[in-house]
Chimera marker file (.cmm) of the C-alpha trace (Angstrom):
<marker_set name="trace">
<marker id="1" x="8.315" y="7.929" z="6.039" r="1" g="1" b="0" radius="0.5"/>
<marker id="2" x="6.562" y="8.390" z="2.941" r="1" g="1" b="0" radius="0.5"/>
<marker id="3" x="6.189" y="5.626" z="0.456" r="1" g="1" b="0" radius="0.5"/>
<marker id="4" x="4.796" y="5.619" z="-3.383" r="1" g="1" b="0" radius="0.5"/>
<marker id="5" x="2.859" y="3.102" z="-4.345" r="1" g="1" b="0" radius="0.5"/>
<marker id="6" x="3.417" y="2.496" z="-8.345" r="1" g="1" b="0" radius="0.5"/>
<marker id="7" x="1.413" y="-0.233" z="-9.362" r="1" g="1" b="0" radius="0.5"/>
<marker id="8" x="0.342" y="-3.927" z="-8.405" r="1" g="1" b="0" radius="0.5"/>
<marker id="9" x="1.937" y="-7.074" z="-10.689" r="1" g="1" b="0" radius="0.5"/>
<marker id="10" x="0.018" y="-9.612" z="-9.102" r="1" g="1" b="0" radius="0.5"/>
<marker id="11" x="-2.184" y="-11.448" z="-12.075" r="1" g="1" b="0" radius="0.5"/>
<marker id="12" x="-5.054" y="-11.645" z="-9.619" r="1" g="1" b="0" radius="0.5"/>
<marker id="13" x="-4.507" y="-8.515" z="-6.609" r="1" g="1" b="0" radius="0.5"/>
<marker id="14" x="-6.323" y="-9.899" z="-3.223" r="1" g="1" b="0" radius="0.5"/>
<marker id="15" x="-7.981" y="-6.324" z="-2.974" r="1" g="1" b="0" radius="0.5"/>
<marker id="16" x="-9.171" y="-7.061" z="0.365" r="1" g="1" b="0" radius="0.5"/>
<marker id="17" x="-5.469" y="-8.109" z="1.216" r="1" g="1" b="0" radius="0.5"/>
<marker id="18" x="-4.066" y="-4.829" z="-0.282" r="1" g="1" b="0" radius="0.5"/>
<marker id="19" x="-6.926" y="-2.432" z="1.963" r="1" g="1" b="0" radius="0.5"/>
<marker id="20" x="-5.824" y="-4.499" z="4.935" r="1" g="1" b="0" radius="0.5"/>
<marker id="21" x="-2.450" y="-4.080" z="4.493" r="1" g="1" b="0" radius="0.5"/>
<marker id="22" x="-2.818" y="-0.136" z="4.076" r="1" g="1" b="0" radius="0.5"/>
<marker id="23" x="-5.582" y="0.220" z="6.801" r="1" g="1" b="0" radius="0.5"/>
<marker id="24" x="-2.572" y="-1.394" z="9.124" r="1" g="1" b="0" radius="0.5"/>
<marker id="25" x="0.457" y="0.066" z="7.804" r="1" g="1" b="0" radius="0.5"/>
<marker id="26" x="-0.445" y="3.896" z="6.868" r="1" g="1" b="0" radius="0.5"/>
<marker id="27" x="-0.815" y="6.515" z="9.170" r="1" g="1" b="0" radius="0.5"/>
<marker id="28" x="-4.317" y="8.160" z="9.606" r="1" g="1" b="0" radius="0.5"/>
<marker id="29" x="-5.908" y="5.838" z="7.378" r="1" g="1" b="0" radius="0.5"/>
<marker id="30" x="-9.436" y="4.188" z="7.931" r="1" g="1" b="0" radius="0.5"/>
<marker id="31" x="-10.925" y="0.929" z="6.221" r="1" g="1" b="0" radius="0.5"/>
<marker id="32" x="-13.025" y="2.966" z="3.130" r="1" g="1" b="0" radius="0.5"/>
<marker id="33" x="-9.959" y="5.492" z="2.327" r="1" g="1" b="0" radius="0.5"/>
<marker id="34" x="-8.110" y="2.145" z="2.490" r="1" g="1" b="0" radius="0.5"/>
<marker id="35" x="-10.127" y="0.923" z="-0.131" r="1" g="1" b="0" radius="0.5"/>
<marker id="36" x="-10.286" y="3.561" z="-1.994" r="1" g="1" b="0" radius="0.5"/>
<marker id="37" x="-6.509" y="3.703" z="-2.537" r="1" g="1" b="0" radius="0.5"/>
<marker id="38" x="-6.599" y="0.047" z="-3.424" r="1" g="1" b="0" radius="0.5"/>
<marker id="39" x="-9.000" y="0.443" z="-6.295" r="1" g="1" b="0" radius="0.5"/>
<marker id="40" x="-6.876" y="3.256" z="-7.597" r="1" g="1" b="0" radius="0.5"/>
<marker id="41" x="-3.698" y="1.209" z="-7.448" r="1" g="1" b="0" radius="0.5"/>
<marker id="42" x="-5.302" y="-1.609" z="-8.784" r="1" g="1" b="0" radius="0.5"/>
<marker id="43" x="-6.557" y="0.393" z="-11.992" r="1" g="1" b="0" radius="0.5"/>
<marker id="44" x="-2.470" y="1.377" z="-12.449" r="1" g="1" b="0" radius="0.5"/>
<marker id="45" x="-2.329" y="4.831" z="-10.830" r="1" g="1" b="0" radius="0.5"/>
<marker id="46" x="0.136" y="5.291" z="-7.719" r="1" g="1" b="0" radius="0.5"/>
<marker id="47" x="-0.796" y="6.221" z="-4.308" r="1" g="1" b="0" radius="0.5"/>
<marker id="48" x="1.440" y="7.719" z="-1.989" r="1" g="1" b="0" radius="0.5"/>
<marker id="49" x="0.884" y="7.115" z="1.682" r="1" g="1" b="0" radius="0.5"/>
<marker id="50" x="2.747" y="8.145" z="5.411" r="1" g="1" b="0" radius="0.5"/>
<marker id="51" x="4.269" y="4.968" z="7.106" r="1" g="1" b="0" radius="0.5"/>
<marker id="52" x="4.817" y="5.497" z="10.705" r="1" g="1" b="0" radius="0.5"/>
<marker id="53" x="8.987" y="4.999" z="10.912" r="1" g="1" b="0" radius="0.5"/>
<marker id="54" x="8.688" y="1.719" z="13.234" r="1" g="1" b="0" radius="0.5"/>
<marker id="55" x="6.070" y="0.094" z="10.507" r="1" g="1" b="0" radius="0.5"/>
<marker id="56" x="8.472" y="0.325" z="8.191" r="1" g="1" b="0" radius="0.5"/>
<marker id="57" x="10.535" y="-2.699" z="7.841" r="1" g="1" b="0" radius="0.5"/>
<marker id="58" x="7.539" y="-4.888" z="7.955" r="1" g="1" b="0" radius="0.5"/>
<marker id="59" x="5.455" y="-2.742" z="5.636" r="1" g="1" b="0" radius="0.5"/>
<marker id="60" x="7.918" y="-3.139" z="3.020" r="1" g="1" b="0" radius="0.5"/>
<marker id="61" x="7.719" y="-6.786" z="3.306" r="1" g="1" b="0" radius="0.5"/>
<marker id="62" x="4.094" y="-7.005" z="3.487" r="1" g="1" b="0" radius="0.5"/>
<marker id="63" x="4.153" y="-4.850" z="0.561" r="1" g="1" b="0" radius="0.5"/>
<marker id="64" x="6.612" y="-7.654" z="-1.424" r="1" g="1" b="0" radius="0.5"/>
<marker id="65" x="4.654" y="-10.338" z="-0.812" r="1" g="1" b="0" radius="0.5"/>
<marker id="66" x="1.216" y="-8.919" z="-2.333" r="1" g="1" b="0" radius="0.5"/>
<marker id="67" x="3.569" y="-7.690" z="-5.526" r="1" g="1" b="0" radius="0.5"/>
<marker id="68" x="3.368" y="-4.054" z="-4.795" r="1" g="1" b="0" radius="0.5"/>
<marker id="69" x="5.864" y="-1.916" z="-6.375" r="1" g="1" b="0" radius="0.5"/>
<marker id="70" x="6.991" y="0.798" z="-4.414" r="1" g="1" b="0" radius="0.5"/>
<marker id="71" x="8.996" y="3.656" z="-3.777" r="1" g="1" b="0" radius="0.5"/>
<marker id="72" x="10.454" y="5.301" z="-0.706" r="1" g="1" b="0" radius="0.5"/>
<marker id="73" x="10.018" y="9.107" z="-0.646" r="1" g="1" b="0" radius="0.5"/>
<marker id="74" x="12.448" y="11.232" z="1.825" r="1" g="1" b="0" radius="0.5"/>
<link id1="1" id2="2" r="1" g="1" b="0" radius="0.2"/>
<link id1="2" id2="3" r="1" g="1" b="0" radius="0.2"/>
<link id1="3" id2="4" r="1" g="1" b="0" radius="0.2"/>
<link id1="4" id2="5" r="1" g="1" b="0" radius="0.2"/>
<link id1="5" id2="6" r="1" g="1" b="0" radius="0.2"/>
<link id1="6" id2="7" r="1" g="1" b="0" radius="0.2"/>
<link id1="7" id2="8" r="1" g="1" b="0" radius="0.2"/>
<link id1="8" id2="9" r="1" g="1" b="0" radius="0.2"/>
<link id1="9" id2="10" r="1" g="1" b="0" radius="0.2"/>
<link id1="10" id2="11" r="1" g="1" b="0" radius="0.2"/>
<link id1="11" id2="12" r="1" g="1" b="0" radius="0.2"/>
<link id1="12" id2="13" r="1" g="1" b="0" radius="0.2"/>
<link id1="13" id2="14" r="1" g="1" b="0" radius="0.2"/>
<link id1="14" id2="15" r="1" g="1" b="0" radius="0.2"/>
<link id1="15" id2="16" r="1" g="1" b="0" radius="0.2"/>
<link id1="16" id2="17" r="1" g="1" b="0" radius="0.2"/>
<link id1="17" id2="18" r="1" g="1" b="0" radius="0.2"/>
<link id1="18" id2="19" r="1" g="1" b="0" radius="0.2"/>
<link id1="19" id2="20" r="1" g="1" b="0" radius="0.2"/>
<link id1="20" id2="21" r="1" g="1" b="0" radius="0.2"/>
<link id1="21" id2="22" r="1" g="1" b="0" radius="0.2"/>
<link id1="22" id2="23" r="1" g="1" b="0" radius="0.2"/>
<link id1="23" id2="24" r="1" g="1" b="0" radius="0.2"/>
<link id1="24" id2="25" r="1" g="1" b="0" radius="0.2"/>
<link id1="25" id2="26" r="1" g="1" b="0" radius="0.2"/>
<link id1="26" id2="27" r="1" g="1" b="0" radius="0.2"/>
<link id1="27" id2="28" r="1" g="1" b="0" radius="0.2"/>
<link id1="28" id2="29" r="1" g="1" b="0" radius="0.2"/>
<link id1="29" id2="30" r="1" g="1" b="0" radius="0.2"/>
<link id1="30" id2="31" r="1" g="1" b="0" radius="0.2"/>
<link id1="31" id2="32" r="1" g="1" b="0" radius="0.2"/>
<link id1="32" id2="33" r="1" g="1" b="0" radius="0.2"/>
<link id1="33" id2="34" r="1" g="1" b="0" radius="0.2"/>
<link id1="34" id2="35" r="1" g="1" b="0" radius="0.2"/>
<link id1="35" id2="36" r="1" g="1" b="0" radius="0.2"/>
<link id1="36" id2="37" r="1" g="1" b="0" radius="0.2"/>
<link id1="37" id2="38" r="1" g="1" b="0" radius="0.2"/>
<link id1="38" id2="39" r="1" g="1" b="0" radius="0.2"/>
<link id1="39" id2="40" r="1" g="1" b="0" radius="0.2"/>
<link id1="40" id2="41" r="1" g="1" b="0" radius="0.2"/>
<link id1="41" id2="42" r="1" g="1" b="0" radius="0.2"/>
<link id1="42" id2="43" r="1" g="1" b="0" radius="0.2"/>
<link id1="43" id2="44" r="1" g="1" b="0" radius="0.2"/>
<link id1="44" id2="45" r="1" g="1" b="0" radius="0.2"/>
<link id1="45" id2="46" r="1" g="1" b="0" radius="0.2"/>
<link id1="46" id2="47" r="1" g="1" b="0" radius="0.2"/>
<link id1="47" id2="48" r="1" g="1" b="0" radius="0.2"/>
<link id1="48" id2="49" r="1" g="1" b="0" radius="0.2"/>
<link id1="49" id2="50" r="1" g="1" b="0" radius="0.2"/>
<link id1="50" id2="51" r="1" g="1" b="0" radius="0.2"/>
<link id1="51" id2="52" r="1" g="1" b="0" radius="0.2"/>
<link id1="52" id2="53" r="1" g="1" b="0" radius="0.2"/>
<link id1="53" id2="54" r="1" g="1" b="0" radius="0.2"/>
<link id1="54" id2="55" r="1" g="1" b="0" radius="0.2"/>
<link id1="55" id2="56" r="1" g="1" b="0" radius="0.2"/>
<link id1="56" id2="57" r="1" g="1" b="0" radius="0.2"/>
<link id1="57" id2="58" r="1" g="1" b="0" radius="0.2"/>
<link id1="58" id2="59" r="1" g="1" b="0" radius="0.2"/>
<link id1="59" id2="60" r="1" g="1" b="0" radius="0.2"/>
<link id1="60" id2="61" r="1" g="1" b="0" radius="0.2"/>
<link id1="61" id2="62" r="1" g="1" b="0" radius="0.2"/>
<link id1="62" id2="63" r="1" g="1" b="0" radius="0.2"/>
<link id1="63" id2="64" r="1" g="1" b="0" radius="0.2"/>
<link id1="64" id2="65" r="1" g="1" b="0" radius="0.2"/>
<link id1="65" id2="66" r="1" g="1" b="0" radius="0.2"/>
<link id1="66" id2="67" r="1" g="1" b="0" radius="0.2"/>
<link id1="67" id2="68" r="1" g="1" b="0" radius="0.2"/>
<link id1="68" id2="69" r="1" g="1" b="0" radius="0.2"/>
<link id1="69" id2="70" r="1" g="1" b="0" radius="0.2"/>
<link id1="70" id2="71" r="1" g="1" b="0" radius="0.2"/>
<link id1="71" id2="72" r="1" g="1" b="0" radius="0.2"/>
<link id1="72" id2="73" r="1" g="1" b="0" radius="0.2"/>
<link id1="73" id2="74" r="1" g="1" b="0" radius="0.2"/>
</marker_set>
């Protein structure tokens, strides 16, 4: 499952939170790409990453919690 991620409301983003999150949840993806993506979302440009199907109900969650707009991509 792909998901988009659009932008980050928190008023303070826990970056290291955020590349955790995506280092656990995204398919193929390793702890610099991780934070890569992170800083790029943080800055207010979306990221799109691969979500292995079974991840998917939790990653949503997790992504709720850190204020992570998203969007699920068929």
């Amino acid at each position: 499952m792909k998901i988009q991620l659009i932008s980050c409301d928190a008023a303070r983003p826990d970056k290291r939170a955020i590349a955790k999150l995506l280092e656990d949840i995204a398919t193929g993806m390793d702890s610099s790409l991780a934070q890569e993506l992170t800083n790029i979302l943080v800055e207010g440009t979306s990221v799109d990453i691969e979500v292995s199907d079974k991840k998917s109900s939790s990653a949503t969650r997790s992504l709720r919690k850190l204020s992570i707009d998203y969007e699920l991509i068929d």
